[in-house]
C-alpha positions in Angstrom: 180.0 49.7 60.9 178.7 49.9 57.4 174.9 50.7 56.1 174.2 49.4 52.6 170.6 50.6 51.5 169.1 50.8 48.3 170.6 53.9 45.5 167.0 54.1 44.2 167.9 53.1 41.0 168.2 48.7 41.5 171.6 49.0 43.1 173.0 49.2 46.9 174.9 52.1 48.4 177.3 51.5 51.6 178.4 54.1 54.0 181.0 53.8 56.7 179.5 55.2 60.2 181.4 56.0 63.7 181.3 53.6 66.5 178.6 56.3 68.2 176.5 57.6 64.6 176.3 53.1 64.7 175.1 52.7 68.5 172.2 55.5 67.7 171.2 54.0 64.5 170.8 50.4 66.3 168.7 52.0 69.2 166.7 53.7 66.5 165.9 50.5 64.8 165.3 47.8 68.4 161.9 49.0 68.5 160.8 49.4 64.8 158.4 46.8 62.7 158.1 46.5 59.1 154.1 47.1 58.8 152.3 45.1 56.6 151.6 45.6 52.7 147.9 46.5 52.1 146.5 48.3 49.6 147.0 51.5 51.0 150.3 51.0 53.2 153.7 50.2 51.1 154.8 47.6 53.8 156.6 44.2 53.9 155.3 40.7 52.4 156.8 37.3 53.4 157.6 36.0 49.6 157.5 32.0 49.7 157.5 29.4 46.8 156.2 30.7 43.7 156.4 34.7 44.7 158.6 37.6 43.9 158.7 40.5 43.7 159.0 42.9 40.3 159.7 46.9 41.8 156.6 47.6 43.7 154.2 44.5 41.9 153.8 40.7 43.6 154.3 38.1 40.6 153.7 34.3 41.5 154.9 32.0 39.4 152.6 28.6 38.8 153.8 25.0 38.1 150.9 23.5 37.2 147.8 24.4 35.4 145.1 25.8 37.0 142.0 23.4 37.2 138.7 25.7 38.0 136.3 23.0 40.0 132.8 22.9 38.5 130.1 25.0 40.8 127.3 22.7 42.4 124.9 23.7 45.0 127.3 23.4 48.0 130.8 24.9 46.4 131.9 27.6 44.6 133.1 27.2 41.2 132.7 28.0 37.7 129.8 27.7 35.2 129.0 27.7 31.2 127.6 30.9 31.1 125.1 30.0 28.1 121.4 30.5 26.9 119.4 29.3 29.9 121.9 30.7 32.6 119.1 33.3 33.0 116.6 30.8 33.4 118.5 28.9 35.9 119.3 31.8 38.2 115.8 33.0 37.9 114.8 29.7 39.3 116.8 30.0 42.5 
């Protein structure tokens, strides 16, 4: 059997193993999970249209131009921030 695992350094080592150093390394791994990335776990992400990854940052890659809706009273959005933004948020 051969391992290939990353050299630290953007390439890929590979290793021969015996027929017995192989059966442990399989038993070692039937029960393991990737955890999930967080913020404070280095973990696995599923990467989909428009994602990949760049060493240890997620990049995402857009098409189209972003449109930002304008806010109103029953969705989120984005505002003019002006003059009388005070007055207006005073008023609510």
């Amino acid at each position: 059997m051969k391992l290939h695992f990353p050299d630290g350094k953007g390439g890929i080592n590979t290793i021969e193993v015996s027929d017995n150093i192989s059966l442990y390394i399989e038993n070692l791994l039937e029960d393991w999970t990737l955890e999930t990335a967080s913020e404070s776990v280095k973990g696995g992400i599923k990467v989909g249209s428009g994602l990949y990854m760049t060493g240890d940052s997620l990049n995402a890659d857009f098409d189209s131009e972003f449109e930002l809706p304008i806010a109103t009273r029953n969705s989120i959005g984005g505002v003019i921030v002006g003059k009388d933004l005070t007055s207006l948020i005073a008023a609510f």
